[in-house]
Each structure stands twice: as C-alpha cells, then as structure tokens.
C-alpha positions in Angstrom: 98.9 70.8 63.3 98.3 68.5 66.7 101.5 69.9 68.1 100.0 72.8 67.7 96.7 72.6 69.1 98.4 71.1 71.9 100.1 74.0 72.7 97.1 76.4 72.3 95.5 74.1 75.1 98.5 74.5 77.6 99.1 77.9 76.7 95.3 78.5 77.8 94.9 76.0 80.3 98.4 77.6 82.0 96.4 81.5 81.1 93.2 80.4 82.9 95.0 78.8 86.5 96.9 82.3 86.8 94.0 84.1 86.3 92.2 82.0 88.6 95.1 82.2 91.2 95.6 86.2 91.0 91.7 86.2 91.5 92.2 84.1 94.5 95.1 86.1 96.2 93.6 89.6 95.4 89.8 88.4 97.2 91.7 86.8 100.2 94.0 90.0 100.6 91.2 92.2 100.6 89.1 90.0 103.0 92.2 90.3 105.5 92.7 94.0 105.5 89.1 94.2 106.0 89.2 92.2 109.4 92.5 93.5 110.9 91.0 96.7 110.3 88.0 96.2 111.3 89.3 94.2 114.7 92.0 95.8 115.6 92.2 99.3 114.4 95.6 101.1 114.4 96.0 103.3 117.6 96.7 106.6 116.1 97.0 109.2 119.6 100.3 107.4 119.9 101.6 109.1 116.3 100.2 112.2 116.3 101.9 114.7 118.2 100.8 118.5 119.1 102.3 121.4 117.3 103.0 122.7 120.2 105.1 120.5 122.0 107.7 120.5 118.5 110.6 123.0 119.5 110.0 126.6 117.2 113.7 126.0 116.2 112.7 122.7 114.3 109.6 123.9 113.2 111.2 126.9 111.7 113.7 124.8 109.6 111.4 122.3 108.6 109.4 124.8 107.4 112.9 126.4 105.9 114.0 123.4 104.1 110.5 122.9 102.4 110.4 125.9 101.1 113.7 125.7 99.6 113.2 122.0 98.3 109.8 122.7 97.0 110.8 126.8 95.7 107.8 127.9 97.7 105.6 125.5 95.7 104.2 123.4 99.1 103.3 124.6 102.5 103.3 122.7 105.4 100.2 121.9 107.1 100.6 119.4 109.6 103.5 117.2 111.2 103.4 114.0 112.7 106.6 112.5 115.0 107.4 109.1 113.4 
C-alpha cells in the first residue's frame, strides 16, 4: 500500500509541474505576440498587389483552375503576390 501511495504522489506531483509549465509557456507566448504586434506591426503595402497590374492571361487561368478544382463551388475574390 505505501508503494502505492507513493506513486499517486509522483504521478500528481509530475501532473501538477506540467500543468504549471504549459500555463507558463501559453501566458508568455501570448504576452510576445502581443508586443511584436503591437511594436512592430507587419508592413502589409509590400504584399498586397493591385488587380490590375496581374497580367489578364494569369488571372484568367487562375480563375480557370479554381473553378475546375473547386467544380464551380468557390470564387475568387481577391489575390495577393506572395
């Protein structure tokens, strides 16, 4: 019976540090998304690239190969140059 009791105790003990460690990384992950965003935002004229300066060629087959892929179930709205 004390073998056992002592390994209720570990197993617990061992639960509670996890649980206090997982706590501790997902509060200090959080706190330094909130401060890179917050100081230095992502610069997003950079990415985002006017329709109009995409050839009508690509467009067209983009548009093409969507609406095979997807058997005309999406439409495309917007796209961005990687």
């Amino acid at each position: 019976m004390n073998d056992f009791s002592t390994a209720l105790e570990l197993m617990t003990v061992g639960m509670f540090t996890v649980f206090v460690i997982l706590f501790f990384v997902v509060i200090v992950g959080n706190l330094i998304i909130r401060v890179v965003n917050k100081y230095f935002p992502e610069d997003t004229s950079k990415k985002i690239q006017s329709i109009s300066a995409i050839n009508p060629k690509k467009i067209s087959a983009i548009v093409s190969a969507i609406n095979v892929f997807t058997k005309g179930s999406a439409r495309v709205t917007k796209i961005e140059k990687m």
